[in-house]
N, C-alpha and C positions, 0 to 999 in steps of 0.2 A: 612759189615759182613766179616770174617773169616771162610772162607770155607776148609776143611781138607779131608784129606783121610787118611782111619785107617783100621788097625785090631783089631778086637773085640775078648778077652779070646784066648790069643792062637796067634797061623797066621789066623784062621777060614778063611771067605770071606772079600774080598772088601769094605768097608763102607764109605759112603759122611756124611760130621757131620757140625755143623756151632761151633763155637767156640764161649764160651760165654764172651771170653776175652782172651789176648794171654796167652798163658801159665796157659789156667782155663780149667774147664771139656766143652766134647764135646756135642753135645746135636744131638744122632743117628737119623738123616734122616726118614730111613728106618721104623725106629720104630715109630718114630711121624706119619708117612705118609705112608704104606705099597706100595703105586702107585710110591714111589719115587727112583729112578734108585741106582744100586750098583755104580755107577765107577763116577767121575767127569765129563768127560766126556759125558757120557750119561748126565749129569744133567745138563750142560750148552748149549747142545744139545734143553733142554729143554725151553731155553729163559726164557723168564719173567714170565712161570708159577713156574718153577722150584724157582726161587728165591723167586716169593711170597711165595710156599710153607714156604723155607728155613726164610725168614723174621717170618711167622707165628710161625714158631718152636720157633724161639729164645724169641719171647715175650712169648711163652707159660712157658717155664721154667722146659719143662716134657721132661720126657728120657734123662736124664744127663750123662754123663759116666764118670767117674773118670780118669784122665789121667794116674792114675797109672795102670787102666785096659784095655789102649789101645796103640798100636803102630803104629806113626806117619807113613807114606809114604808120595812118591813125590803126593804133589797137582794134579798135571794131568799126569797119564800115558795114555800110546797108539796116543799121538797127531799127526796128519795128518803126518806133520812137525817141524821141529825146524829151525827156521831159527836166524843163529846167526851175528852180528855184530862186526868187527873188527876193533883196534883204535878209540875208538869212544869218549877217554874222551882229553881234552887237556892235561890236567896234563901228563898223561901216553905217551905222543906224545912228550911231551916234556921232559919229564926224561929219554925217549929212544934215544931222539935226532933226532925224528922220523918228517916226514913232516903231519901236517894237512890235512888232507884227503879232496881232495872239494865234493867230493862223496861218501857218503856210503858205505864201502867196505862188500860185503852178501857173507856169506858162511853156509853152510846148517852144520846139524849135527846130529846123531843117536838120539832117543828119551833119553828124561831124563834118569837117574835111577830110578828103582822103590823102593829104600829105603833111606831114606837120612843121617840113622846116621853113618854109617863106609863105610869108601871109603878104597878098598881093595891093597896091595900092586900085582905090578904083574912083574916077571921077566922078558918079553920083555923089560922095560923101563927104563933109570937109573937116570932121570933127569923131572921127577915131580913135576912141579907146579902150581899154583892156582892161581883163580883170582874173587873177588867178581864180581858181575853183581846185577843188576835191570833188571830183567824178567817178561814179559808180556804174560798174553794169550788172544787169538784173542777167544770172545765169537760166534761171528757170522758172516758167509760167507760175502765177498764184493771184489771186482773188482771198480781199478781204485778210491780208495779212494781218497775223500777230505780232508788235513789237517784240517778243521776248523770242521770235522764230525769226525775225525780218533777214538776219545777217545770212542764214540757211541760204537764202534765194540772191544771195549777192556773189559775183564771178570773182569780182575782185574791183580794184580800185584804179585809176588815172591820174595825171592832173589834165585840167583842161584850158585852155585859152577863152574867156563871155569877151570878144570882142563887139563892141558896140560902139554905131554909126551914132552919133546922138543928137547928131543935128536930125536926122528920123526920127529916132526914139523919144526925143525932148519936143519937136518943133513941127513935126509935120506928122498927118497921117493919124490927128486924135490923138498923138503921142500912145498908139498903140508900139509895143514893144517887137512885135516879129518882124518887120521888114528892116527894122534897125540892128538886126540882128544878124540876117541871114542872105548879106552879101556872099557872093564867092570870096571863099578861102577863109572867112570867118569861121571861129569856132574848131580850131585845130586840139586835136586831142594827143599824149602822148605821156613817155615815149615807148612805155612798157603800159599792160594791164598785170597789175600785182595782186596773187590772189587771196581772196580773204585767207586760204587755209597756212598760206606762208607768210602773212600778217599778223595771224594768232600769236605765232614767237614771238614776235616782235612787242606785241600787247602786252607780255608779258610785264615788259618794260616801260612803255611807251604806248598809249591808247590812240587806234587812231583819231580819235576826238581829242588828240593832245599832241599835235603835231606843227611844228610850225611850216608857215605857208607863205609863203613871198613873192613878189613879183619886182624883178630890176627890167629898166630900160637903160637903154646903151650902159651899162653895167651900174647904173644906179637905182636901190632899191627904192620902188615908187609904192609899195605893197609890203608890210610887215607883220604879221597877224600868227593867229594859232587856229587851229580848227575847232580849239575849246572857245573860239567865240561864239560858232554855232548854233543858232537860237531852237534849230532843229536839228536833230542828229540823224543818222541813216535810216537808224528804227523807226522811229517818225514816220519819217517823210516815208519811209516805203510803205508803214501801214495807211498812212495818210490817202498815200495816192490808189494804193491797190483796194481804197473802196468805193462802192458806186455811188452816185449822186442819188438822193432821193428818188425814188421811183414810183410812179403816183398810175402809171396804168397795174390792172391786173389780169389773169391768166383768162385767154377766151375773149379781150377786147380787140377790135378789131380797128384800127389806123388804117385811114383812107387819107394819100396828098394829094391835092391835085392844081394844075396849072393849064389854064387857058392852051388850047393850039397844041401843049405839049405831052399831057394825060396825065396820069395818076399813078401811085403806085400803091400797092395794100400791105399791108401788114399785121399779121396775128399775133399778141401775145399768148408765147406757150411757156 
């Protein structure tokens, strides 16, 4: 399925819709199902009731909406986190002249934007640029994942916009990476979340590690790549991230902070 978030007549409110085909009318959640949550979020909150619902709607073929009477938004706002990956395709490592990474390089980032089709110019910056991505959301809580489980805990997939400031990101600021990052309007996601289980067909034929991935400006391709350049694949990176950092306190210690003027706080390891 093609799951969507939209505005219905107007801005009005929030709406979850499944798509009856990319680029076809939406078919309102809401309206199929009044029990069914406004935000994406809420909805995949909902697990596998949420999606039967959503299955049910689309074979039904009722509460269609016309694309011309709604506006897209990012697939998921308000997410926990975003956690994003740096150098991660060979090509791109290697037209930079950059080294192969033996390890995942994670760096965290502001949530999406919450609209996808204009990305706003802004005067702090003078050196804005882009970068396609294959974006994943984490449907369901896990700790310490298995590669051979990772894809279990995936909702489904995006593309996304790594817009980046680089005159921040290159020149200022320790050339730390988030502020160059996470301008308004940066970082638009879209236009559908496609979900792993309606992607399986598709594998059959075509893996998503074997996908090609582009990016054109004013309709010239500046981005030509495949997802099989991927230095790390989904499984990876989700097992990767979903482990803890070493952890050197044990059960019964007890962590005292404290700061002049403004006190302390304690804390037990249980």
């Amino acid at each position: 399925m093609r799951l969507v978030q939209f505005h219905r007549g107007g801005e009005g409110g929030v709406r979850v819709g499944v798509e009856q085909a990319e680029g076809q009318g939406v078919i309102d959640l809401k309206a199929f199902d009044p029990s069914m949550p406004s935000t994406m979020r809420q909805f995949l909150e909902m697990g596998q009731k949420g999606m039967d619902c959503a299955k049910r709607a689309l074979s039904s073929g009722q509460h269609v909406v016309e694309r011309s009477d709604i506006r897209l938004l990012s697939p998921v706002t308000g997410p926990e986190k975003v956690v994003c990956v740096g150098m991660n395709y060979k090509d791109h490592c290697l037209e930079q002249n950059a080294p192969i990474p033996e390890e995942p390089i994670i760096f965290s980032n502001d949530s999406p934007y919450y609209r996808i089709t204009t990305l706003y110019e802004t005067d702090s910056c003078s050196k804005v640029d882009w970068e396609v991505e294959l974006a994943f959301v984490i449907g369901r809580k896990g700790k310490h994942i298995k590669e051979e489980e990772a894809l279990s805990y995936v909702a489904g997939f995006t593309v996304a916009n790594d817009v980046s400031a680089h005159d921040w990101q290159m020149k200022r600021n320790g050339k730390q990476w988030l502020l160059g990052k996470t301008f308004d309007t940066f970082g638009p996601l879209g236009p559908a979340l496609v979900t792993t289980a309606a992607l399986k067909a598709i594998f059959l034929v075509k893996h998503v590690h074997n996908l090609g991935i582009r990016c054109l400006v004013n309709g010239a391709a500046d981005q030509d790549s495949s997802t099989n350049q991927m230095i790390f694949r989904t499984e990876k990176l989700i097992a990767w991230v979903s482990q803890n950092p070493p952890v050197y306190l044990k059960r019964g210690d007890v962590v005292e902070c404290q700061i002049d003027e403004i006190g302390s706080i304690r804390n037990t390891v249980v």
